[in-house]
C-alpha positions in Angstrom: 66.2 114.1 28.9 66.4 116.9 30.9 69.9 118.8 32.1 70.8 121.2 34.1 68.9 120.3 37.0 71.0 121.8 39.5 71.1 125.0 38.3 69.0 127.7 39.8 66.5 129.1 36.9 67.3 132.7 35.4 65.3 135.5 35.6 66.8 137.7 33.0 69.1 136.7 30.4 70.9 139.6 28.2 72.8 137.9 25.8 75.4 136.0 27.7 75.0 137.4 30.9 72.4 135.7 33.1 70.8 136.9 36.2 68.9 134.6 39.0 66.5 136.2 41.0 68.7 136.1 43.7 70.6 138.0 42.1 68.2 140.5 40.6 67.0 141.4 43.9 70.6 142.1 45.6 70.8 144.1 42.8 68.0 146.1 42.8 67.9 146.6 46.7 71.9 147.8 46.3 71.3 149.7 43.5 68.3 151.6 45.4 69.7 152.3 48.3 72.7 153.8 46.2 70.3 156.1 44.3 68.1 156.8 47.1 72.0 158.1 49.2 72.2 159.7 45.7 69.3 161.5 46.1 70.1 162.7 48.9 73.8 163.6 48.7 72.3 166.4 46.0 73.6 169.5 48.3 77.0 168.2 47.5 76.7 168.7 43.9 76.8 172.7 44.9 80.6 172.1 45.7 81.6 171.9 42.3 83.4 168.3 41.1 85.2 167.8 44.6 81.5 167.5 45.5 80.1 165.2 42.6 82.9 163.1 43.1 82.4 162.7 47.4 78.7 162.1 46.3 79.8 159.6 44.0 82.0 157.9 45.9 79.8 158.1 49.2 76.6 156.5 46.7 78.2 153.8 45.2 79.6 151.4 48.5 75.5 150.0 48.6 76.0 148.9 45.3 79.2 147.4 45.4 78.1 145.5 48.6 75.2 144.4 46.6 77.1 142.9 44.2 79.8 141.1 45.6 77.2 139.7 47.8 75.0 138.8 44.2 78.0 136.6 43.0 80.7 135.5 45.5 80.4 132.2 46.8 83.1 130.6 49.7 82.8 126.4 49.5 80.2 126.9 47.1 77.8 129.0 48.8 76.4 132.4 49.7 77.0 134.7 51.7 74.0 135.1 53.7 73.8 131.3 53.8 77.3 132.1 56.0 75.4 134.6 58.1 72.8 132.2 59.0 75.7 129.4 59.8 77.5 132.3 61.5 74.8 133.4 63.9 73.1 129.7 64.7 76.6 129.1 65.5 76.8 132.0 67.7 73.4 131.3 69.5 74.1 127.7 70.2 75.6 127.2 74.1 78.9 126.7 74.3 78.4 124.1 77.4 76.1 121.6 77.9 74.1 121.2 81.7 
């Protein structure tokens, strides 16, 4: 009998922490975006730690967008199920001819 029908399937399971492929790719867009900004951010590194730590900090908001998006749901979905809700909303006319 099979169970757990509902569930969406994991992609990658490191012991008990479970990723979707959902998930997976937030992640890996946020996380590339942070290391491209990374990358980039490398003159700062000249400033001493003042200028590691403004390169980190200046890196790292992709990621953490990335994940919250990844795993917070509001009345049991998505975000970006929201943004589609949000704009259809917005693009439907507000009065009727």
């Amino acid at each position: 009998m099979p169970t757990h029908l509902n569930l969406p399937d994991q992609v990658l399971t490191l012991w008990s922490f479970s990723l979707t492929a959902r998930q997976l790719l937030l992640l890996l867009v946020g996380g590339g975006i942070g290391g491209t900004l990374w990358q980039h951010l490398a003159v700062l590194g000249h400033y001493a730690v003042a200028g590691e730590i403004l390169r980190l900090l200046l890196s790292l908001p992709p990621f953490l967008l990335a994940l919250f998006i990844a795993w917070y749901q509001h009345a049991g979905r998505y975000l970006e199920i929201w943004m589609v809700v949000l704009v259809r909303y917005r693009l439907r006319p507000k009065r009727y001819l």
